[in-house]
DRENRO-880344 format. One record per residue (C-alpha): residue number from 1; residue in three letters; z, x negated, y. Coordinates in steps of 0.1 Angstrom, whole numbers, plus 2048, in hexadecimal, padded with zeros to 3 digits. Layout:
- resi  resn  z  x  y
- NUM  ala  Z  X  Y $
...
END
This chain:
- resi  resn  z  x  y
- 1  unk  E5D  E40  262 $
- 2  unk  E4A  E1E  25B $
- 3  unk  E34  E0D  279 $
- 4  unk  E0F  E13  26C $
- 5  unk  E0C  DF0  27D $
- 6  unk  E26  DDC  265 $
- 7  unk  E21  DD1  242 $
- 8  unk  E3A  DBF  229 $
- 9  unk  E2B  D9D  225 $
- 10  unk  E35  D78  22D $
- 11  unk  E56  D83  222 $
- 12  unk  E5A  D9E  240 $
- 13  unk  E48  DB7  253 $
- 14  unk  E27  DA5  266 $
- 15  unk  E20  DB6  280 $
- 16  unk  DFB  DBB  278 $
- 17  unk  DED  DCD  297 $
- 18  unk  DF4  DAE  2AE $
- 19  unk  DE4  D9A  292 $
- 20  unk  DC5  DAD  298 $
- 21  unk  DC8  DA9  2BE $
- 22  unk  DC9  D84  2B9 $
- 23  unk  DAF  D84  2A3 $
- 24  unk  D98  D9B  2B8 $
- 25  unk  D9C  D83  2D2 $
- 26  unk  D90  D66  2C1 $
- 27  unk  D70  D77  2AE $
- 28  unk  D66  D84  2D5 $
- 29  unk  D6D  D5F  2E0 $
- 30  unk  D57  D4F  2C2 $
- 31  unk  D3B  D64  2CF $
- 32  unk  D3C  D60  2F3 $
- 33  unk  D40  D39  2EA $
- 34  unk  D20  D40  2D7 $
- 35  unk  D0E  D51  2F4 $
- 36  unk  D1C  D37  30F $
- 37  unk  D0D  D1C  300 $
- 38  unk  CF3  D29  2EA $
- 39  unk  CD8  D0B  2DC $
- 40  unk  CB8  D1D  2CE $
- 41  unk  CB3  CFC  2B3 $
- 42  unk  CD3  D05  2AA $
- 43  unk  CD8  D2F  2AC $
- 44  unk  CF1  D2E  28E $
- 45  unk  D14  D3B  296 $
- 46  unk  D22  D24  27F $
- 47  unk  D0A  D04  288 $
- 48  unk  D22  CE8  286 $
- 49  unk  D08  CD8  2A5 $
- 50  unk  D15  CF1  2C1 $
- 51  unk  D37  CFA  2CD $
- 52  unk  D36  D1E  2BB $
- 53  unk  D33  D0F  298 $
- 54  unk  D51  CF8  2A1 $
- 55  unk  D64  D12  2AD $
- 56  unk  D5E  D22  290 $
- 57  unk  D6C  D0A  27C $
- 58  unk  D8D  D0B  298 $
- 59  unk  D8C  D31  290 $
- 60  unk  D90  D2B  26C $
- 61  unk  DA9  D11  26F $
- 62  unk  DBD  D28  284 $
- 63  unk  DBF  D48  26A $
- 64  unk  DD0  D2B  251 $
- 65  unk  DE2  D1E  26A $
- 66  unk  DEF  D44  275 $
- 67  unk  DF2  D48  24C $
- 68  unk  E09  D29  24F $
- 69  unk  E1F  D32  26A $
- 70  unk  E25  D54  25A $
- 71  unk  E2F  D41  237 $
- 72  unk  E49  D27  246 $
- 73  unk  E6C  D34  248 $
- 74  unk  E77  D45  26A $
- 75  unk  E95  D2A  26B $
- 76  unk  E80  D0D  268 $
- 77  unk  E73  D0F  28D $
- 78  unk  E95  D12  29D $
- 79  unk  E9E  CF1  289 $
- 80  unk  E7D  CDB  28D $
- 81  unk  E7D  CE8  2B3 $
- 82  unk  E90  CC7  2C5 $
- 83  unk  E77  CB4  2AE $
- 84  unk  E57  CC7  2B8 $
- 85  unk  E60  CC1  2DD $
- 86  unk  E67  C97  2D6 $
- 87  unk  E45  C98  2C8 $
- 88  unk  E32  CAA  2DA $
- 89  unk  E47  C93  2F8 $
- 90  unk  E37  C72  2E7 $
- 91  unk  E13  C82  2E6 $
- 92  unk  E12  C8A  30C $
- 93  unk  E23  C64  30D $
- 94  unk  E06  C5A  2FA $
- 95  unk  DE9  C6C  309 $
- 96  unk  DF2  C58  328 $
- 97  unk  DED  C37  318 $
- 98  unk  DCD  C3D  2FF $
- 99  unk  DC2  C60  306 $
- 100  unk  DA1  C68  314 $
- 101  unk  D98  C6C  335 $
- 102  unk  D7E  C8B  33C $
- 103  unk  D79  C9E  35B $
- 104  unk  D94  C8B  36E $
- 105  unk  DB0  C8D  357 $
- 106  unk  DBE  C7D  33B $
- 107  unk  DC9  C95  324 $
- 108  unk  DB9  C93  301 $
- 109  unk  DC2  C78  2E3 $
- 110  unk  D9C  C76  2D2 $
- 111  unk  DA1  C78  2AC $
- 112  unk  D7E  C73  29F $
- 113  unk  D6B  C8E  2B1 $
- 114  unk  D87  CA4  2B6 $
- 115  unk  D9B  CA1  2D8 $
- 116  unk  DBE  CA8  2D4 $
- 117  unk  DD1  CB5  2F1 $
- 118  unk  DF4  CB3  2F5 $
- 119  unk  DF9  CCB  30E $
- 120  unk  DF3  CE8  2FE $
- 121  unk  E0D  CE0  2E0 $
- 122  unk  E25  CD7  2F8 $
- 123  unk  E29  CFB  306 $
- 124  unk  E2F  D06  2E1 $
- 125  unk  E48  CEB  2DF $
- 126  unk  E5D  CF4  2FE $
- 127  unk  E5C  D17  2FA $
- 128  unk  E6E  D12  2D6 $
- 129  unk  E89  CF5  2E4 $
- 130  unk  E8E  D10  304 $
- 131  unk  E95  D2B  2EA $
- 132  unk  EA9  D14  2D9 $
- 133  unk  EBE  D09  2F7 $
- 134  unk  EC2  D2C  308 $
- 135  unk  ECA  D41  2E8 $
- 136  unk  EE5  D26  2E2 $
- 137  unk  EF6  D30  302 $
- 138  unk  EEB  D56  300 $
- 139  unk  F12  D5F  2F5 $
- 140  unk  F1A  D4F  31C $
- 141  unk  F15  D5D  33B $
- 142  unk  EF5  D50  34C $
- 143  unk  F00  D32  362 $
- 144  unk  EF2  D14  378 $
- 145  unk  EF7  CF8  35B $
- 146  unk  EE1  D0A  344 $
- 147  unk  EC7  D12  35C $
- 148  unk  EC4  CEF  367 $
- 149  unk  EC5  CE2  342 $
- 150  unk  EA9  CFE  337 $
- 151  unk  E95  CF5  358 $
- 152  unk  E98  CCE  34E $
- 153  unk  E89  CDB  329 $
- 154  unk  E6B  CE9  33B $
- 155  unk  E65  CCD  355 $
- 156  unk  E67  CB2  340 $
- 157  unk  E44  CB9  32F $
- 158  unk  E38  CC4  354 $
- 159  unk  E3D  CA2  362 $
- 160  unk  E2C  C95  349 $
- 161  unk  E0C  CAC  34A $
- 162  unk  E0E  CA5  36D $
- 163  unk  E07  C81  369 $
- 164  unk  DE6  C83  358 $
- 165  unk  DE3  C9A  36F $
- 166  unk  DDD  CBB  35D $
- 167  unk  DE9  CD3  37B $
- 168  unk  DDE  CF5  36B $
- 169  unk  DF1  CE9  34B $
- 170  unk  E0C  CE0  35D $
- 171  unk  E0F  D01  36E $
- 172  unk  E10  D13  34D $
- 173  unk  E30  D08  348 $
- 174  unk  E41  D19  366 $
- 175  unk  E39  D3A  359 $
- 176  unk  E54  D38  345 $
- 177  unk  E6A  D41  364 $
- 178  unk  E61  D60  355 $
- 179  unk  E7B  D57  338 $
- 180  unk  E99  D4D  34D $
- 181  unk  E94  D6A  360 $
- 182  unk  E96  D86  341 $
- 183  unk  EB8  D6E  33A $
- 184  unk  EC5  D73  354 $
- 185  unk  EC6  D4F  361 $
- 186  unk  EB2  D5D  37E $
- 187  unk  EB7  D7D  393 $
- 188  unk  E9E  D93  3A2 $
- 189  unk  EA4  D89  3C4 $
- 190  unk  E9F  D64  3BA $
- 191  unk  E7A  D6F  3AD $
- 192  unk  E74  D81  3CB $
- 193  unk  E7D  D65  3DA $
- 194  unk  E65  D50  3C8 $
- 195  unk  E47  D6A  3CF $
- 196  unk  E4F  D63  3F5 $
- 197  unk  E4D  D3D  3F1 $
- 198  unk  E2C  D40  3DF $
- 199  unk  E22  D5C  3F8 $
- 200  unk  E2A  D42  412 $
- 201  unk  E1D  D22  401 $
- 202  unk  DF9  D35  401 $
- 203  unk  DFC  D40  429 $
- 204  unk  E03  D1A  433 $
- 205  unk  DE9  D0D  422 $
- 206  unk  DCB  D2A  42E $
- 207  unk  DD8  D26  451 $
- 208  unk  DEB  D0A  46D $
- 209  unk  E0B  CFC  45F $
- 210  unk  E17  D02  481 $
- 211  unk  E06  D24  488 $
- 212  unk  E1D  D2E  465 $
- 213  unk  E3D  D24  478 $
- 214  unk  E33  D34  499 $
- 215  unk  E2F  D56  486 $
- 216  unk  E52  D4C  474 $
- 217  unk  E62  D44  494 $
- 218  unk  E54  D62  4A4 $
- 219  unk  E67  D77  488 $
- 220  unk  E82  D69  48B $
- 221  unk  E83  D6B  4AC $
- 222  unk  E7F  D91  4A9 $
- 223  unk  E9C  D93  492 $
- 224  unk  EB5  D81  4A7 $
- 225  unk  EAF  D97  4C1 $
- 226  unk  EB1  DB4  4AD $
- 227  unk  ED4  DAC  49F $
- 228  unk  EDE  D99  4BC $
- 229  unk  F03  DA7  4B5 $
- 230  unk  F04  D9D  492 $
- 231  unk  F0C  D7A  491 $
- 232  unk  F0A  D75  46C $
- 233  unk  EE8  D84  469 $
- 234  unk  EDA  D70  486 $
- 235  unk  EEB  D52  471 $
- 236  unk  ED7  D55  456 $
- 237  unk  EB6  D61  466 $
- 238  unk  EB6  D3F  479 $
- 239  unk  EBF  D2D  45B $
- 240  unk  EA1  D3D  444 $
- 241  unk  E89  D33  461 $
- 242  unk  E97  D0E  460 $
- 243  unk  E92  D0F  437 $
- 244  unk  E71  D21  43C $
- 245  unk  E68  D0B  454 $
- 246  unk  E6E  CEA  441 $
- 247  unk  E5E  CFB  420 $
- 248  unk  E3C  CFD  436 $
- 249  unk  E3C  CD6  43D $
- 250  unk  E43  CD1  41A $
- 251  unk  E26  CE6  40F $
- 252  unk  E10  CD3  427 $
- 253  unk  E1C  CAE  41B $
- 254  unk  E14  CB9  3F6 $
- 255  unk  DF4  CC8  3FF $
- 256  unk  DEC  CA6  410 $
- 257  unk  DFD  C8E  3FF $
- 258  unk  E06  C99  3D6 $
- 259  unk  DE4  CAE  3CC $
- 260  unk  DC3  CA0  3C3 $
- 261  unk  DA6  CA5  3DC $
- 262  unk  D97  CBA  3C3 $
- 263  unk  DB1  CD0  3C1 $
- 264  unk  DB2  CD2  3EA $
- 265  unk  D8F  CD5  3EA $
- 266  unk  D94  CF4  3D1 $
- 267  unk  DAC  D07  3E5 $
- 268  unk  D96  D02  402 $
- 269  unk  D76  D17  3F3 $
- 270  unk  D8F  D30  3E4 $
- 271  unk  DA2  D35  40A $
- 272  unk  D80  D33  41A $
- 273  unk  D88  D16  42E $
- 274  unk  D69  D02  423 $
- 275  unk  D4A  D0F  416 $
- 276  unk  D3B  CF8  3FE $
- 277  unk  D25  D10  3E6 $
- 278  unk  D12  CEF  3D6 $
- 279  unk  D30  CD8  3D8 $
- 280  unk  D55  CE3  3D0 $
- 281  unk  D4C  D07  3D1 $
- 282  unk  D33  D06  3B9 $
- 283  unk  D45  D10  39B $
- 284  unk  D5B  D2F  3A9 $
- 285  unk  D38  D37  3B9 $
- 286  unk  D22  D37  39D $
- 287  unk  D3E  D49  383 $
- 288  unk  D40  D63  3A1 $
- 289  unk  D17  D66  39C $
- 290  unk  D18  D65  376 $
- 291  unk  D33  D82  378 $
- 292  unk  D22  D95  390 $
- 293  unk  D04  D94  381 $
- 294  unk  D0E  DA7  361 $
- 295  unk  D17  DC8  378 $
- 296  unk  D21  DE6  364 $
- 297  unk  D18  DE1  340 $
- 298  unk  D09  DBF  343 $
- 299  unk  CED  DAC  336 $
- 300  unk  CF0  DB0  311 $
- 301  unk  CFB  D96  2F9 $
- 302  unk  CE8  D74  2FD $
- 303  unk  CD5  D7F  317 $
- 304  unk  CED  D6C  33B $
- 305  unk  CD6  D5F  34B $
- 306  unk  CF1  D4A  362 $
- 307  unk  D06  D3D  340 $
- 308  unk  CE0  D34  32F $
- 309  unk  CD3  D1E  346 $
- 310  unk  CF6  D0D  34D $
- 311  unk  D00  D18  372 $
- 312  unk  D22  D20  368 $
- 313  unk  D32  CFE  363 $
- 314  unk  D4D  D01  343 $
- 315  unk  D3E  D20  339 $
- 316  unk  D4B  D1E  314 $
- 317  unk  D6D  D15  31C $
- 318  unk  D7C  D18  33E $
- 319  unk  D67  D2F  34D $
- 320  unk  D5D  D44  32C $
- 321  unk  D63  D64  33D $
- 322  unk  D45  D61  354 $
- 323  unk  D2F  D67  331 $
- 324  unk  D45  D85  32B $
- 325  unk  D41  D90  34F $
- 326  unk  D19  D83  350 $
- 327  unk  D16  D99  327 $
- 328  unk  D2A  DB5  325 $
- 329  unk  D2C  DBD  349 $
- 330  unk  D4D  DCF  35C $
- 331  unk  D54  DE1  33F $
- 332  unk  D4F  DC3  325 $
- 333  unk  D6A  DAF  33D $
- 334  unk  D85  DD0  340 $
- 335  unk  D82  DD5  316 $
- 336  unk  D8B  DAF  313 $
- 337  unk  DA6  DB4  32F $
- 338  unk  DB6  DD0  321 $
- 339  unk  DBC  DBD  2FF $
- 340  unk  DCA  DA5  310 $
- 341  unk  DE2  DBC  320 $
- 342  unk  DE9  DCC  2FF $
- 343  unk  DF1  DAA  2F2 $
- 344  unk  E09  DA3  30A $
- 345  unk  E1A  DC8  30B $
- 346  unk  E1C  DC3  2E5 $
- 347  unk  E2C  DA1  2E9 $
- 348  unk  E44  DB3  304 $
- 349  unk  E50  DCC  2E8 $
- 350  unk  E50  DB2  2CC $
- 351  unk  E6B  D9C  2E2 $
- 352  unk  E80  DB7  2EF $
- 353  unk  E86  DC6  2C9 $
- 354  unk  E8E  DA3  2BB $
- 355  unk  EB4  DA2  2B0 $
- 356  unk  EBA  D80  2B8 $
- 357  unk  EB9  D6F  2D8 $
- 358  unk  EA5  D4D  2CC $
- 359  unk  E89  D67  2C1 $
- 360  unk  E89  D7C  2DF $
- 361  unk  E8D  D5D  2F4 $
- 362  unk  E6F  D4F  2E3 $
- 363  unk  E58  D6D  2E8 $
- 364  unk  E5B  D6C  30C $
- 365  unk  E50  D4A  30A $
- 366  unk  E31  D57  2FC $
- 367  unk  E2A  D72  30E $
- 368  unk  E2C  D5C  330 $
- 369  unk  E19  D3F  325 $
- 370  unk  DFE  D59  31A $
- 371  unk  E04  D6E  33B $
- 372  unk  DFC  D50  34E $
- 373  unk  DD7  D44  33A $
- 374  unk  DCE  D68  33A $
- 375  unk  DD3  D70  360 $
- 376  unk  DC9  D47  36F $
- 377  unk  DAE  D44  35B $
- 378  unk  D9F  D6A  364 $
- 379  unk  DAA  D65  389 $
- 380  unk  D9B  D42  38C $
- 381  unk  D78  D52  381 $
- 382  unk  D79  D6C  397 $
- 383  unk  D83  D5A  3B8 $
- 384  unk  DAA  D68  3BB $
- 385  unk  DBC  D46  3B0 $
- 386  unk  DAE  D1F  3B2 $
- 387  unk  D9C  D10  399 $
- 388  unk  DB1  CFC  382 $
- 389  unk  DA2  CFA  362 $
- 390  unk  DB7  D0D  345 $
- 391  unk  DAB  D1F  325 $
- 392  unk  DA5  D43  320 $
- 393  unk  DC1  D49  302 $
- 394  unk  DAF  D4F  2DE $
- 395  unk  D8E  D51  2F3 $
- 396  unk  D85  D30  306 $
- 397  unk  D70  D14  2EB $
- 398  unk  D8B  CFA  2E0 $
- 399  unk  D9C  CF1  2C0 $
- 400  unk  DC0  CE6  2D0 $
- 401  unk  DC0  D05  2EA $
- 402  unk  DB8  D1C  2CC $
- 403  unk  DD2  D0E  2B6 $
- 404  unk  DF0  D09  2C9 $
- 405  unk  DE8  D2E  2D4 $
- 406  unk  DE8  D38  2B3 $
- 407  unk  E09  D22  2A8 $
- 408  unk  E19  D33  2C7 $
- 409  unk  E12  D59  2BF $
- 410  unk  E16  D58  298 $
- 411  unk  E3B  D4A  29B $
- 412  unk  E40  D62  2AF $
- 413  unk  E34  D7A  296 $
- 414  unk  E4B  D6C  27B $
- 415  unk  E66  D6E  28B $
- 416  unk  E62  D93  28D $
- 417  unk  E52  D95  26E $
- 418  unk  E7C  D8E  260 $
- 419  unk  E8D  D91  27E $
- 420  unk  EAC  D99  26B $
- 421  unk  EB0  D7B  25E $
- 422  unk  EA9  D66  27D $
- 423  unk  EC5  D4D  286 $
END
């Protein structure tokens, strides 16, 4: 029985319901876009003056693009993939030396009155080179070299975000853990593991560095005398609190000495260690306000009051979900997060039905690079996670966001589209 979804076209079966998610996405992004930063001299949705009638323009660009990517033979991305990555390499070598400096980073190359940023091409370029690299060993058993070669692929482009310094781009990129772990390159108990570094990076820095290792100790102190007949266990218990011990000190020297003070500051507000409502705090505590504010069912379209007299700072690309919180209320925000979720689910499916590792391998990129926009960018507006300035996917204004997005899904899609002819 045929998928209602799937249609023969682009010389396989496109799989035309997460077409129309994507799509939905961007059409509900356009508008909020619209209603973020409305202009009443210029109302028009497709007023080239305002940021809606440019990202209508990125919108349109997109659908050829997506047209494009469908088009272009499935083979051709495995094959262009080392020479996507070299470029896209030599852009964020480039953006270093003549990009553009705004907001404390330098991470656009101005072409005319478009600012390109390399960033966001360079997750699309390491998610095809990673495919590329692990589906070439997928006939081995998962092992250390590979790992460390794969993890090399990834933090190559990471280093080089870092210096310009883009954190939350940066960041993006370790989602992919997420790949390495569906390999099998990484075992559950190593991710657990991981969870209980980050669980611990966050208690050192909302409390002492040495009231952290006092509560270790104390544990461990607890489980010494406990299995005070087991040498072995008491072994490694005092070994862990040594490790755990040393981690704390080096989360406090890179709190002090490796992140910006506006990143400090940031984590500060969101731990409650400072309160600085008209100072750091200002923008978690106005997109908290702006959310707030649209209660139940919201305020109706065009009518925020917090996005229309600009209290939310980035209000049409970072923090665009405050004018869907401020608009269409609770229920506005848990429509747009449900599609999200679908989106990803559907992404979930499309990898684990693919018959050829590079494509599977390649749709896990995806789905974590999306996973991690959708949830940051949602978390940082509501107060759970800092502030660290990344794009809602499909939604947030921007021409390279929206395209590399785009790119990234619709190979994706062809690949699926004639996955049995994948190599």
């Amino acid at each position: 029985m045929s998928n209602p979804h799937r249609h023969k076209l682009f010389g396989g079966d496109v799989d035309w319901f997460t077409v129309l998610l994507w799509f939905t996405l961007c059409i509900i992004g356009w508008f909020n876009i619209h209603a973020a930063v409305f202009d009443p001299e210029h109302p028009g949705l497709f007023s080239m003056a305002t940021n809606y009638g440019k990202q209508s323009i990125y919108i349109f660009s997109a659908m050829l693009i997506a047209v494009a990517m469908l088009i272009v033979d499935a083979k051709f991305y495995s094959s262009i993939s080392p020479i996507l990555y070299a470029i896209t390499v030599l852009l964020l070598i480039a953006v270093l030396i003549i990009g553009r400096n705004v907001g404390g980073n330098q991470a656009w190359i101005p072409i005319g009155s478009f600012r390109l940023q390399p960033s966001e091409f360079a997750k699309l370029a390491t998610c095809l080179l990673l495919a590329r690299y692990l589906s070439a060993n997928s006939n081995k058993t998962p092992n250390l070299k590979t790992l460390f070669l794969g993890g090399i692929i990834v933090l190559f482009p990471v280093a080089l975000v870092m210096l310009q310094p883009d954190t939350g781009s940066a960041l993006a990129f370790f989602a992919l853990v997420f790949v390495f772990y569906r390999e099998g390159y990484i075992s559950g108990p190593w991710m657990f593991f991981g969870a209980l570094c980050i669980l611990l990076f966050v208690v050192t820095l909302a409390f002492s560095h040495w009231a952290v290792i006092a509560v270790l100790a104390a544990i461990c102190a607890l489980g010494v005398y406990y299995f005070r007949k087991k040498r072995k266990i008491i072994t490694t218990l005092i070994t862990l609190f040594v490790i755990s011990a040393a981690y704390v000190f080096c989360v406090e020297f890179v709190y002090d000495n490796v992140l910006q003070s506006h990143h400090r500051n940031r984590i500060d507000v969101l731990l409650g260690k400072i309160d600085d409502p008209r100072g750091q705090g200002y923008n978690l505590n106005q997109s908290m306000i702006a959310i707030g504010s649209g209660q139940l069912w919201g305020k109706g379209y065009l009518q925020g009051t917090q996005t229309k007299y600009n209290f939310v700072p980035e209000q049409s690309t970072d923090f665009i979900f405050c004018t869907i919180g401020e608009e269409w209320g609770f229920v506005g925000s848990i429509v747009i997060v449900g599609i999200y979720l679908t989106l990803l689910l559907r992404i979930v499916n499309i990898a684990e039905r693919q018959r050829t590792a590079f494509a599977r391998i390649y749709a896990y990129g995806v789905a974590s690079i999306l996973f991690f926009h959708f949830a940051i960018n949602i978390g940082m507006t509501i107060g759970i996670v800092p502030i660290i300035g990344i794009p809602l996917p499909f939604i947030s204004y921007g021409g390279s966001s929206l395209w590399s997005f785009t790119i990234l899904l619709f190979i994706m899609l062809k690949f699926d589209a004639n996955r049995k002819g994948i190599v």
